[in-house]
N, C-alpha and C positions, 0 to 999 in steps of 0.2 A: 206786604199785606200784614195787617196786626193779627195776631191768633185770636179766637172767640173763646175766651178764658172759662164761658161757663158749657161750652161743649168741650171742653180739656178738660175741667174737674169731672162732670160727671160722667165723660170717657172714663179717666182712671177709677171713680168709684166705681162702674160696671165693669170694668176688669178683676180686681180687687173680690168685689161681690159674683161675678159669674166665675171663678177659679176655686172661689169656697162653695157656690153651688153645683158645680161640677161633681167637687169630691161629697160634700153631704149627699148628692141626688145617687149617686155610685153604692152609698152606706143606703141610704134607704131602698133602693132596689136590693139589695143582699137581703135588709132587714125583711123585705115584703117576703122574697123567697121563701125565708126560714119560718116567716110566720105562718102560709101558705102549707109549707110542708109541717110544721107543727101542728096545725087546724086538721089537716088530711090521716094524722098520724090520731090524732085523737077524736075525730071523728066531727067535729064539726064544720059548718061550713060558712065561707067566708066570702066576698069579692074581688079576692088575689088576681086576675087576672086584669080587673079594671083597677084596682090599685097599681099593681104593677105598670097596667101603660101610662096612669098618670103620672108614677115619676120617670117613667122614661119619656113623657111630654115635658118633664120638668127639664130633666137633664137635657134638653133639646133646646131648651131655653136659657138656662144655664148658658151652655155652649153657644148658642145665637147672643146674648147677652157678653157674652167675650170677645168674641167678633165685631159687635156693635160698639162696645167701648174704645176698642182697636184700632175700628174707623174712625170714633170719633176724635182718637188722640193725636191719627194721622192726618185726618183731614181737617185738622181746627182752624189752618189757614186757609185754604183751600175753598171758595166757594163754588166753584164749578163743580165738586166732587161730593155735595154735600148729600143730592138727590138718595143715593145708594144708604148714608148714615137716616135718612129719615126713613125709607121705605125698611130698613133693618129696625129700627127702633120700634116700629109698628108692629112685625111678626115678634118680634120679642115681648111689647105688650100685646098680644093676641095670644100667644104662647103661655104665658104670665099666668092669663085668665082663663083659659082653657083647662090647666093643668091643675089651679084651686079648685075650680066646678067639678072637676072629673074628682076629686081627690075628698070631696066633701060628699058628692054623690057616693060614693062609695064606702062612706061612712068613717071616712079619716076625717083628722080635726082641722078647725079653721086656724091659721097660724096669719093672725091680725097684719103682724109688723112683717112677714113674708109677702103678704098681699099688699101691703102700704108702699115698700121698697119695688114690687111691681108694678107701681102704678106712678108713686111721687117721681123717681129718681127718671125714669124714662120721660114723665112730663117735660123735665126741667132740664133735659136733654135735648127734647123735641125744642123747647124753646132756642136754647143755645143754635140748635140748626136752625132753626127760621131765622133768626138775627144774623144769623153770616148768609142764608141766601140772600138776604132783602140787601147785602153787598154788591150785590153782584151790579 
């Protein structure tokens, strides 16, 4: 069976991108912490609590996103196995978008090319799995 080269690339680019979103999401929860208890400490008030779950929705995605690329690097040949890399690609864009909404509700900023990278690369992921199930 020949590998589906464009669910291998953008497997490795979501490995690559969800192991740096990992560790930025890890920095931006400490940061929310600290901003949180600095707000507290000086007396104003902020939405720490919904900031804080939206990067722990990120970090979840992040991490779904590493998994997903993982599957996709392992199962490039594999059409029987592809079912599990699309249903993954889907919570990871679900995740994606959950995590911008909650993060701009809460009065954090819109970060353009964070949201483009949740949306393009996953598409063109999704494509690569459809092209190797219609193998089958």
């Amino acid at each position: 069976m020949q590998k589906n080269q464009m669910l291998k690339v953008c497997g490795i680019i979501m490995i690559v991108g969800g192991s740096i979103g990992i560790i930025l999401n890890i920095v931006a929860v400490a940061g929310v912490s600290a901003l949180a208890a600095l707000a507290a400490y000086a007396g104003a008030s902020i939405a720490a609590g919904l900031l804080t779950f939206a990067c722990i929705l990120m970090l979840a995605g992040s991490a779904m996103e590493l998994v997903t690329g993982i599957l996709g690097v392992k199962n490039c040949d594999k059409p029987e196995k592809v079912n599990s890399c699309i249903v993954c690609c889907i919570i990871v864009v679900s995740l994606s978008l959950l995590g911008t909404i909650l993060t701009v509700a809460a009065g954090g900023s819109f970060n353009f090319f964070s949201f483009l990278l949740g949306l393009v690369l996953p598409a063109l992921y999704l494509v690569g799995a459809f092209q190797l199930k219609k193998t089958i």
